[in-house]
Structures are given as C-alpha cells and as structure tokens.
N, C-alpha and C positions, 0 to 999 in steps of 0.2 A: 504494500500500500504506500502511495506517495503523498503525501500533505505538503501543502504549502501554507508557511507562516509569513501571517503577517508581519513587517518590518520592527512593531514591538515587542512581537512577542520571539521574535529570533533574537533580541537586543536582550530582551530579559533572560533568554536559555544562556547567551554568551556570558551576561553578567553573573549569573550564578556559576559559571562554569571558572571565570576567573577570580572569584572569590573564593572558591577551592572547596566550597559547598559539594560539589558534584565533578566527576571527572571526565564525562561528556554529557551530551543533549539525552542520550536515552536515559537519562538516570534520573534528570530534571523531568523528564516528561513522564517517567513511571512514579518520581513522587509527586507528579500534579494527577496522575488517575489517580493513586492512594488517597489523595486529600478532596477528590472529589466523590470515589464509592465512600467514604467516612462523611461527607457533609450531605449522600445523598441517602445514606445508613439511617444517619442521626434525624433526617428529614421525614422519613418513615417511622421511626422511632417517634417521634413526636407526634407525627399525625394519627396515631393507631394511637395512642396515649390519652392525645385529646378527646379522641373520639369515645374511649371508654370513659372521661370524665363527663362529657355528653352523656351520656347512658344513665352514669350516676345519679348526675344533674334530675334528669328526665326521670327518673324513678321517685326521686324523693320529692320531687314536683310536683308527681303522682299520688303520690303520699299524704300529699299538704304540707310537708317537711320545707318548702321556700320560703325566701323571705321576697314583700315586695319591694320594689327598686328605688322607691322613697325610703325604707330604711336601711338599705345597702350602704345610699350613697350618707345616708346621715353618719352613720359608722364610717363609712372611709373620710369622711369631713372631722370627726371628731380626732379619728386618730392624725391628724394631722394638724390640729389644732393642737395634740399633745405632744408630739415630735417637734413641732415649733417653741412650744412651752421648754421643753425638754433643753432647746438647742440654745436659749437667751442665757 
C-alpha cells in the first residue's frame, strides 16, 4: 500500500524521527495507530458506559427515584455557592 502524506504530516514523522523518539517513519506511524485503537478503545469504552448509566437513569425514573431539574440545578447552585465560601 502507498500513502501519501501531506507536507505536515511528513514534517512531523521527520521531526520525531530527529528527536530520537523513533528511529524511522514506520515506528512513528505504528505509534500513531496504537494511540489511535487506544482513543478509539476508550471511545467505546465510554459510550457503552454511558449508555448503561442511561438505563440506570431510566429505571429509577421509572421508579419515581428522580429528582426534578429545579432541584438539581438548586443543588449544583448551592454547592457552588459553598466552594466559593470555601475559597475567600
């Protein structure tokens, strides 16, 4: 397979490569897959995460377990008001 990079991104392999980070382009380029399956890992990781928090959420909702969104925000306004206190 042939790729061609654009003039920045040949500039950054270079520079990594004279920095002594890396001792050619395939090394630099196998640690940008690594750090991209890792941020594309942890992406999935969150979003499956989230989604059971969702479910949580949605059950205890079901429940009557919620609060409504006038006392949420009164609570996150309070604690901030004591974080402030906190901070003089």
């Amino acid at each position: 397979m042939e790729i061609l990079l654009k003039p920045e991104h040949q500039q950054f392999i270079e520079a990594q490569i004279a920095s002594g980070k890396f001792t050619n382009a395939s090394e630099v380029v196998d640690a940008a897959f690594c750090l991209l399956e890792k941020l594309n890992n942890e992406y999935s990781q969150w979003i499956e995460e989230t989604r059971e928090k969702v479910d949580v959420a949605r059950a205890e909702l079901d429940r009557g377990e919620g609060l409504d969104g006038e006392t949420v925000v009164n609570r996150i306004l309070e604690r901030f008001q004591q974080a402030r206190e906190a901070h003089k």
